[in-house]
C-alpha distance (Angstrom), angle and dihedral (degrees) to the residues before:
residue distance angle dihedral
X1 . . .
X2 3.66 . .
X3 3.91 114.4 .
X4 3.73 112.0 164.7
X5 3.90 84.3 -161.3
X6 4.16 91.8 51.9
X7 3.63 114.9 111.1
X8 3.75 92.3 -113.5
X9 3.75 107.3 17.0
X10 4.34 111.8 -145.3
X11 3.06 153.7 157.1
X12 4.09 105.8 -136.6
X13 3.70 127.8 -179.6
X14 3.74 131.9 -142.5
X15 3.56 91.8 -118.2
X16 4.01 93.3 51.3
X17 3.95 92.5 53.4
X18 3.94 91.2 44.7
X19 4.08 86.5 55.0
X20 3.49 101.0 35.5
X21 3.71 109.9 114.4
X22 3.76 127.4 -92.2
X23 3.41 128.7 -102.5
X24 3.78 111.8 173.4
X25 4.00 106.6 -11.2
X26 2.71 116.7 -80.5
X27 3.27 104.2 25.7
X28 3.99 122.0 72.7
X29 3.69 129.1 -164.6
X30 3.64 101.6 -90.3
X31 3.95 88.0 49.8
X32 3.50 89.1 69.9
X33 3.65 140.2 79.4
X34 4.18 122.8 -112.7
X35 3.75 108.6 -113.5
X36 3.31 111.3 -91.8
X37 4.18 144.3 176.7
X38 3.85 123.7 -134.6
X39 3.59 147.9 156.6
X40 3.67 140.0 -170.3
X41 3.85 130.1 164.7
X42 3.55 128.2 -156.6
X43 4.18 126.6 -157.8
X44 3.48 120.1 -146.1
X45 3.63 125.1 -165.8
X46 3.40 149.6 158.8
X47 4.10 123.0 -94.0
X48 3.78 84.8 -119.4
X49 4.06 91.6 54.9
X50 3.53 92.6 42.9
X51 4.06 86.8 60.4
X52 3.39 93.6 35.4
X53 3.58 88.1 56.2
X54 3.87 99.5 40.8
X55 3.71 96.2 -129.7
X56 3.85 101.0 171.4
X57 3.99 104.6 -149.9
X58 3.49 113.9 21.0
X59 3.64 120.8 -173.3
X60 4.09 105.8 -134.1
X61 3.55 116.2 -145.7
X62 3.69 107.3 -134.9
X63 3.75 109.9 170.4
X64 3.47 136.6 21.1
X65 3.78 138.8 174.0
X66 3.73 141.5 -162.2
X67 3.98 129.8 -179.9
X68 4.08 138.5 147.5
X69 3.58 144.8 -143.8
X70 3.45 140.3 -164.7
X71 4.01 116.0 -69.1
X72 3.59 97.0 -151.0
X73 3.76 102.7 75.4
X74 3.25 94.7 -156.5
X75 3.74 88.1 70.3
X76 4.16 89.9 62.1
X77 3.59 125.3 112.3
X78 3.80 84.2 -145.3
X79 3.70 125.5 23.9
X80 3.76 91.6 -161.7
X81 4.03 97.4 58.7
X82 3.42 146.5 47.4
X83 3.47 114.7 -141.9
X84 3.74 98.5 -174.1
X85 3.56 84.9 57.7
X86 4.17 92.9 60.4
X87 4.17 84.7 39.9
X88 3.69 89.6 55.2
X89 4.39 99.0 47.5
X90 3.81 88.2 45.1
X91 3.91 91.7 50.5
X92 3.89 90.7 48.7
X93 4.01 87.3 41.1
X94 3.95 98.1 60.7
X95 3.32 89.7 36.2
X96 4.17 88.3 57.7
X97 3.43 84.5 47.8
X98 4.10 86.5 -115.3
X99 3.84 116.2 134.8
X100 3.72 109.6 -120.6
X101 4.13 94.8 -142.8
X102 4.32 91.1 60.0
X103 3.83 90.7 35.8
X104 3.86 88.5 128.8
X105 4.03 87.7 53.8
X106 3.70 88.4 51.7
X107 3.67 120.1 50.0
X108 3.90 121.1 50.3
X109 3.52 98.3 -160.0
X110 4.14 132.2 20.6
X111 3.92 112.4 178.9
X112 3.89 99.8 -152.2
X113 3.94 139.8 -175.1
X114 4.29 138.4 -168.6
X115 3.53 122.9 146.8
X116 3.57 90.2 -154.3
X117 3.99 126.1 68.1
X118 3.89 86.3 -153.3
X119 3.80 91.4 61.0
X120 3.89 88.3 63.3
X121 3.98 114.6 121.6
């Protein structure tokens, strides 16, 4: 992947992140993220406040979902997923009204984080 906006723009092999060294089995350095800073903020408020306020394009929050698993990952039925993490998008997708099997269809933009390329569903 070459993203001249990526933190640390390269071009990385299969073979490099298979014998890059190991940090905390069984995750190796190029599983990982870079360290990195952010911040984001988020207002909520009420339809009524929104009005009141005369904000001109709101963005309406209409699903949202919550779930979690077991922090020793030993205790996982797979090391390579997290479950609650599928429970919790197809909670906030029916409650959206989006259909979880044409989610790709559906959404024109998902802003998305994991630190881990394991953790990828």
């Amino acid at each position: 992947m070459l993203n001249p906006k990526a933190q640390s723009p390269m071009k990385i092999t299969v073979e490099e992140v298979m014998n890059s060294r190991i940090i905390c089995h069984p995750f190796k350095m190029l599983d990982c993220c870079l360290y990195s800073e952010a911040s984001a903020a988020l207002i909520l408020a009420s339809e009524e406040k929104v009005k009141e306020l005369g904000v001109e394009n709101p963005i309406w929050i209409t699903g949202v979902g919550a779930a979690n698993t077991d922090c020793f990952i030993g205790n996982r039925e797979d090391m390579g997923r997290l479950y609650s993490n599928i429970y919790a998008a197809k909670v906030a997708y029916k409650m959206a009204g989006l259909d979880y099997n044409t989610i790709k269809q559906q959404i024109d933009l998902a802003e998305l984080h994991d630190a881990f390329r394991k953790n990828i569903n």
